[in-house]
C-alpha positions in Angstrom: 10.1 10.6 -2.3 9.9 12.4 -5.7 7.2 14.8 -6.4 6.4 17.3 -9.1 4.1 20.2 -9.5 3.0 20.5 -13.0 1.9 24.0 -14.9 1.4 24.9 -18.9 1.2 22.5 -21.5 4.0 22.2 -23.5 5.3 19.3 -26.1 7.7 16.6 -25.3 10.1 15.6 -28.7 10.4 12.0 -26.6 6.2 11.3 -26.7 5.2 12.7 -23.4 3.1 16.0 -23.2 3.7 17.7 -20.0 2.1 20.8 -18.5 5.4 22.0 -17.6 6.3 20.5 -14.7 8.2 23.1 -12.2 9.4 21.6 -8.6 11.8 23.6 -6.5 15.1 22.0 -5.6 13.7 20.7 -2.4 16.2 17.2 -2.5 19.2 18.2 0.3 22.9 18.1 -1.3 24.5 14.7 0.1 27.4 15.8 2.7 30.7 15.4 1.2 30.2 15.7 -2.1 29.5 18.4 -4.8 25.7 18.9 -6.1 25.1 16.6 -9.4 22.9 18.1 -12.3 22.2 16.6 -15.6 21.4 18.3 -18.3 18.1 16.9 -20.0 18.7 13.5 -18.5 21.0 11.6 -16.3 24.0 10.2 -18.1 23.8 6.6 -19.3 19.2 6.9 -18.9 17.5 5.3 -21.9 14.9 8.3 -22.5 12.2 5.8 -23.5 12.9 2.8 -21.5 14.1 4.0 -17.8 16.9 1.7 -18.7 20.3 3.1 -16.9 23.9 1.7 -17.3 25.4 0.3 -14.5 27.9 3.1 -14.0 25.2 5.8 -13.9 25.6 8.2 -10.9 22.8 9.8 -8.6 21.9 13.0 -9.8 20.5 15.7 -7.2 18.8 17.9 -9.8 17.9 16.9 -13.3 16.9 19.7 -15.5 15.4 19.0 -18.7 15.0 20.7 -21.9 11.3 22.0 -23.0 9.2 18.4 -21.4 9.7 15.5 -19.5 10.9 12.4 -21.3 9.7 9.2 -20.5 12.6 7.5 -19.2 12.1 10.4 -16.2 9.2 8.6 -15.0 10.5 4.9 -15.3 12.7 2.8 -13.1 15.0 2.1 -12.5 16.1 4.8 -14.2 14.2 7.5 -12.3 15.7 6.7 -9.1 18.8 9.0 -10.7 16.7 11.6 -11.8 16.4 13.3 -8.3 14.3 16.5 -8.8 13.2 17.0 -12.4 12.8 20.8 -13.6 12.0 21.9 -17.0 13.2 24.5 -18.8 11.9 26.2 -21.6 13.7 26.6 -24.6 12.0 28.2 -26.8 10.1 24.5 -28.8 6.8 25.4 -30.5 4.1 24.1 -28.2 2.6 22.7 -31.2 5.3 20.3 -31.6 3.0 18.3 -28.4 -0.5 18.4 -30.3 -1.6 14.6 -30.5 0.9 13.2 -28.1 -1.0 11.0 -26.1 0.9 10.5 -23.1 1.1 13.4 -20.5 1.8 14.1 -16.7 -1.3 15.1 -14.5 -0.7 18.6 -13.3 -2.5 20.6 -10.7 -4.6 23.0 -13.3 -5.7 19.7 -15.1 -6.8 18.4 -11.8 -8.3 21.2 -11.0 -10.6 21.1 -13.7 -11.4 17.6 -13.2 -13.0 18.2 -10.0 -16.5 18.2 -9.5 -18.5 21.3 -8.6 -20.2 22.0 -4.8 -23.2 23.8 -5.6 -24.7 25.9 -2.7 -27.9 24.4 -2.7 -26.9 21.2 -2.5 -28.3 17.6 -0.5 -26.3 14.6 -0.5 -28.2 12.8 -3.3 -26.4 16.4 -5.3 -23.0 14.3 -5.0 -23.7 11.0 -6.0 -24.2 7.2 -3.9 -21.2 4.6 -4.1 -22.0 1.3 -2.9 -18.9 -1.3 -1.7 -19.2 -4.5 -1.8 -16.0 -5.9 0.4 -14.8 -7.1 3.4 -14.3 -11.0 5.0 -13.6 -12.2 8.4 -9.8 -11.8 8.0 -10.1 -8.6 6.3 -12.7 -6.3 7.9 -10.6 -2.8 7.6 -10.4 -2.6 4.0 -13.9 -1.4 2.8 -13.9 1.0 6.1 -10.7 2.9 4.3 -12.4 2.6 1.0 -15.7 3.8 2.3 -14.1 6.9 4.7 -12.0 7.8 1.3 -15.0 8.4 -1.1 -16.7 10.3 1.6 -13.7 12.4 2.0 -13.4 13.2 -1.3 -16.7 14.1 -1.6 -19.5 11.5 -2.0 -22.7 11.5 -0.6 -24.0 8.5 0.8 -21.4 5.6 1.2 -23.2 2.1 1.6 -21.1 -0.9 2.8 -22.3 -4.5 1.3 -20.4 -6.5 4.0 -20.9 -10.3 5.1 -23.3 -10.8 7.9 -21.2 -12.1 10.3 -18.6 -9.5 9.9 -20.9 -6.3 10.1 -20.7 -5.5 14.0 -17.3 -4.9 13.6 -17.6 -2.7 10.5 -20.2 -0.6 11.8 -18.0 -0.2 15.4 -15.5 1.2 12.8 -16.7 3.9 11.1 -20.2 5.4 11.5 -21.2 7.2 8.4 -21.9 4.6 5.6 -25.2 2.9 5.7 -24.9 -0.7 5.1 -26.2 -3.5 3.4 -26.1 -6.9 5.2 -24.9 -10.0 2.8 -24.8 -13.0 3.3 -21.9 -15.4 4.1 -20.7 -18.5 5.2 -17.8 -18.1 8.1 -17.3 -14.4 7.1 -17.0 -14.7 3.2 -19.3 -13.8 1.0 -21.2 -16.6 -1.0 -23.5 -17.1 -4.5 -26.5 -15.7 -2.5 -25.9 -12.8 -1.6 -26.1 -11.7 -5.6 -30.0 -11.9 -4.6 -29.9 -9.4 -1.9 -27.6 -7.1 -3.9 -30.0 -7.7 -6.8 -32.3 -5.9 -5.1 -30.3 -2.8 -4.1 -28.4 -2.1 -6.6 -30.4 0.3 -9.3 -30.3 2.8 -6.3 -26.6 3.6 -7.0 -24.8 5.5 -9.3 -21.5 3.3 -8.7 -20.0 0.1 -7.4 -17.2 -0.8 -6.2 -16.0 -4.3 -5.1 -13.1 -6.2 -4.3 -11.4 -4.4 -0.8 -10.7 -6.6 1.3 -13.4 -9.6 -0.6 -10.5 -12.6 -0.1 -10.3 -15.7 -2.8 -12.8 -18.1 -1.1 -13.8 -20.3 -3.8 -17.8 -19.2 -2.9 -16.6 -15.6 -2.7 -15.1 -16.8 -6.7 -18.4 -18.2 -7.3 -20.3 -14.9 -6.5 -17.4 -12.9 -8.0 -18.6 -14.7 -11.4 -22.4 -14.3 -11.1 -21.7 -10.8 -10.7 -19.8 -10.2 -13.8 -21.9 -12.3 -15.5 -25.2 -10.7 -14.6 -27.3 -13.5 -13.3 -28.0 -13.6 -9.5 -27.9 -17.3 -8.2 -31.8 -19.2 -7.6 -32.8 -21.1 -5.0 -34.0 -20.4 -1.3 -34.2 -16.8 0.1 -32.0 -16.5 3.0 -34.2 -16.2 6.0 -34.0 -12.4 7.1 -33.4 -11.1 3.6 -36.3 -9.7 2.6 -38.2 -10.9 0.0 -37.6 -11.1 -4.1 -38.6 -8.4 -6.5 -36.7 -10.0 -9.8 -37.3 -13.1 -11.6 -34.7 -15.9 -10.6 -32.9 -15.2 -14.5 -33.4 -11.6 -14.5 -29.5 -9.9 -15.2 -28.2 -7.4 -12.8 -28.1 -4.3 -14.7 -24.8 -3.0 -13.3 -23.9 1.0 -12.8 -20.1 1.7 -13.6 -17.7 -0.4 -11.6 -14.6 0.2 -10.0 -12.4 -3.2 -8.9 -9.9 -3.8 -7.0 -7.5 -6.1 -5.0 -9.2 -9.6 -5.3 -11.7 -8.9 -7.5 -8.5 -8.3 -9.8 -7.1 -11.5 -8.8 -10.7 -13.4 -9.2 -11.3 -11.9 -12.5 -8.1 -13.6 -13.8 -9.9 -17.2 -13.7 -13.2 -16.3 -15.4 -12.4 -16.1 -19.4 -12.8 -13.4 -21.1 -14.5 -11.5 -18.4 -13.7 -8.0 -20.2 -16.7 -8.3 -22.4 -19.0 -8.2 -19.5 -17.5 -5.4 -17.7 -20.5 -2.1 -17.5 -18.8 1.1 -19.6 -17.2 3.6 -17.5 -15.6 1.0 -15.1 -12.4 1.2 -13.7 -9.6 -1.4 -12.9 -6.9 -0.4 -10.4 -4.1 -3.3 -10.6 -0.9 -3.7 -8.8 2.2 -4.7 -10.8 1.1 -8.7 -9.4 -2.4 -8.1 -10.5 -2.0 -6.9 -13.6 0.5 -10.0 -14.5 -2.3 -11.8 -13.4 -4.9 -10.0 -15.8 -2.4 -10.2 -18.7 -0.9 -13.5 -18.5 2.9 -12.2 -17.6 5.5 -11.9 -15.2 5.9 -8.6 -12.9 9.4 -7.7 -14.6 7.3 -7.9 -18.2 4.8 -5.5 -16.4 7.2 -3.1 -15.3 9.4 -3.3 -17.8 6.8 -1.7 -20.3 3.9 0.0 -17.2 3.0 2.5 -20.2 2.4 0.4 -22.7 1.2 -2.8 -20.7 -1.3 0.0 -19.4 -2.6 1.5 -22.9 -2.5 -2.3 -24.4 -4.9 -3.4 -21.4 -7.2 -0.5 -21.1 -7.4 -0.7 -25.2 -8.4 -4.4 -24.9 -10.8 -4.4 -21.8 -12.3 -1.2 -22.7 -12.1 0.3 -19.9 -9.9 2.5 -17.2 -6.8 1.4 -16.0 -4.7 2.4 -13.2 -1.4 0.7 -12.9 -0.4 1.4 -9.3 3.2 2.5 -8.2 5.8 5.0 -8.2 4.3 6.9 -10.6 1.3 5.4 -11.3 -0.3 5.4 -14.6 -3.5 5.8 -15.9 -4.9 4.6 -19.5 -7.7 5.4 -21.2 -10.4 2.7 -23.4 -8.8 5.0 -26.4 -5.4 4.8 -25.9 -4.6 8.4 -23.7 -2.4 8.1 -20.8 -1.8 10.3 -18.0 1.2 9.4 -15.0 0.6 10.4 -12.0 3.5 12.3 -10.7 4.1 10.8 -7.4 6.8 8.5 -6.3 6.4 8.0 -2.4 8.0 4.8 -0.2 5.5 5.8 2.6 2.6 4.5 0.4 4.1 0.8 0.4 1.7 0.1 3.4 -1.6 -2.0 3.9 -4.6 -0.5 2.7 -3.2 2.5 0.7 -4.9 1.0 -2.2 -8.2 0.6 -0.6 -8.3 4.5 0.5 -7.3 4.7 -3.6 -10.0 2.9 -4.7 -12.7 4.5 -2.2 -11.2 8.0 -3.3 -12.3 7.5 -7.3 -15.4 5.5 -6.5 -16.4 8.8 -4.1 -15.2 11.5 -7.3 -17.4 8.6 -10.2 -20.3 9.0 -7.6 -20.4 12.9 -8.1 -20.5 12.2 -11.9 -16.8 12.6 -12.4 -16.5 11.0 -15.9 -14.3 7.4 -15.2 -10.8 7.8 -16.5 -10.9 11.6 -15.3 -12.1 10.0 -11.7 -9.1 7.7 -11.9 -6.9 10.5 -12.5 -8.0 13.0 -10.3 -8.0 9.8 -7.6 -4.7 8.8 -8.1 -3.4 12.3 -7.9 -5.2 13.5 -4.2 -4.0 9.9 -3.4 -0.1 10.7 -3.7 -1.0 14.6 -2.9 -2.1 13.3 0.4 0.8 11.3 1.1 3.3 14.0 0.5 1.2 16.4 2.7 1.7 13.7 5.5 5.5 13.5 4.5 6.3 16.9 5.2 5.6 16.4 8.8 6.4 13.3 9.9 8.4 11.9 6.5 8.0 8.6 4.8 8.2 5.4 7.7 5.6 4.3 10.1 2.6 5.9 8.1 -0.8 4.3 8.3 -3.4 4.2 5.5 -5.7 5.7 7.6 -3.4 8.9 8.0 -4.5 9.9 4.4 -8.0 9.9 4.8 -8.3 13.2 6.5 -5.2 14.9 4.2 -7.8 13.8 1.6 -10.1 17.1 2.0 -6.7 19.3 1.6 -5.1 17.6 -1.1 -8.5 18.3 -2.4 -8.3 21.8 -1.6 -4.7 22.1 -3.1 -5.7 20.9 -6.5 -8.0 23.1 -6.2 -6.3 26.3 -6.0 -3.7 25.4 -8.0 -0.5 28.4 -7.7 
């Protein structure tokens, strides 16, 4: 895995704005063979594209000249980088002022990170509601939901489907929950009335872990968006209404994820219906999806696929992977400097959804949230990493690294 500690801002002549990243050579010289370092970047690496020539060798140490280019941070060039220093040499840090691409590093994290007054209650940090979960994918919203506690939310409320919610609540104890309802385990149009009447009491939503592509779960997918619960009967058991059957959900900020990416793809233009201060947190798959391309277009381009779509939707966007990257409504972007194989598991981006739905509840402002998310997210795995290294880890392992990763970001050295 690749990992790097950042410190100091400092310019990058390339586009990318750094605070000086500084990781120690921690990346074992391969037996037989002398130690490879480039100087500034790997022979034969395209320094805005990742693009690398055929004949490129694997570098052990890379050690670049006043910031990071962006070709450091891109595959498949980055896979020849192997640990990235920076040396200062002397640039005028005035050289970065307006660059508007940089790498998230531990003080800027730090500063991100919501305050834990003395005298506080749990209505001091915020409530996150989750609206997930169907019969053949019950553990999603229980990562999501243990991750925003862990970082610090709190009250967690789980909107799960009826017939799913014994399970759930055998599964993790803290939340509170709100019972939907479904048909066979998935959620369906009327369960926008029960929300309906919930949903002022939160400061956040987040839906899509673990929601599946039902056609009804589609169906409620779109009156949510849209605003306008579904009329007709009240489910027997549901309480009774307190809105007018065309009255709009007023919705808080919204974080989606997983198939509320994919079910958002089918409604058109769905953008301009999105609450401000929402976040999307895409795959590479997803976000081809959203954008009407192929994966290799997505990759090819994660920067600017990332700033293009978070320009256009107007809102946050975290394009997930090896170095992850996160764009702003106005255009900033901020990767994420974390390039781990042990994250490649089930439910790793549940437990990174719940994690920035947990820092939005505390009033963490969106795109900050998704930053400071994304970061304790690969933190986390790396903690796990240096005792039991990348195979066999579990998403549930990160959920209690999450409270240190915190604590490291916090104390930045």
């Amino acid at each position: 895995h690749r990992s790097l500690a950042a410190r100091a801002t400092q310019p990058a002549a390339d586009g990318v704005s750094l605070r000086n990243i500084q990781s120690p050579p921690g990346k074992e010289q391969r037996s037989g063979r002398p130690l490879l370092v480039a100087v500034d970047v790997p022979t034969g690496l395209h320094c805005d594209t990742g693009e690398i020539d055929e004949l490129a060798l694997d570098f052990d140490v890379t050690v670049t000249f006043a910031y990071p280019k962006r070709g450091h941070f891109l595959f498949p060039g980055a896979s020849h980088v192997g640990e990235l220093l920076v040396a200062d040499i002397g640039i005028d840090p005035k050289l970065a002022e307006g660059v508007a691409v940089e790498v998230a590093a531990p003080e800027q994290i730090a500063s991100m990170l919501p305050a834990r007054p003395l005298d506080a209650h749990k209505g001091t940090f915020g409530k996150a509601l989750i609206v997930g979960g169907s019969a053949n994918y019950v553990g999603a919203p229980c990562l999501a939901a243990e991750a925003a506690y862990r970082v610090g939310a709190g009250l967690v409320t789980l909107a799960v489907p009826q017939r799913i919610h014994p399970i759930v609540a055998a599964k993790v104890t803290e939340p509170t929950f709100l019972v939907l309802p479904d048909d066979m385990g998935v959620l369906v149009p009327t369960a926008l009335r029960v929300l309906a009447e919930r949903i002022d009491d939160y400061d956040v939503l987040l839906v899509g872990p673990g929601l599946g592509t039902e056609p009804s779960t589609r169906d409620f997918c779109s009156g949510f968006i849209s605003g306008q619960w579904q009329a007709g009967p009240k489910p027997i058991g549901f309480g009774a209404s307190r809105r007018s059957s065309q009255e709009p959900l007023r919705l808080p900020p919204l974080v989606l994820d997983a198939d509320a990416l994919n079910l958002l793809s089918g409604l058109d233009r769905w953008w301009e219906r999105l609450p401000t201060e929402s976040v999307l947190t895409p795959h590479p798959g997803e976000m081809a999806r959203l954008v009407g391309c192929d994966v290799p277009t997505v990759q090819r381009d994660r920067i600017g696929t990332a700033r293009r779509a978070a320009c256009r939707w107007k809102c946050s966007v975290v394009l997930k992977g090896a170095y992850s990257v996160v764009a702003s409504p106005e255009g900033t972007v901020t990767i994420i400097p974390f390039a781990n194989p042990a994250l490649a598991t089930a439910g790793s981006g549940d437990v990174l959804a719940g994690a920035i739905v947990g820092l939005m509840a505390q009033g963490v402002p969106s795109f900050h949230a998704a930053i400071c998310g994304a970061y304790l997210h690969g933190l986390a795995a790396e903690i796990r990493c240096e005792e039991y290294g990348q195979m066999g880890m579990l998403a549930s392992d990160l959920l209690p690294l999450l409270p240190l990763a915190v604590k490291r970001a916090s104390t930045p050295s």
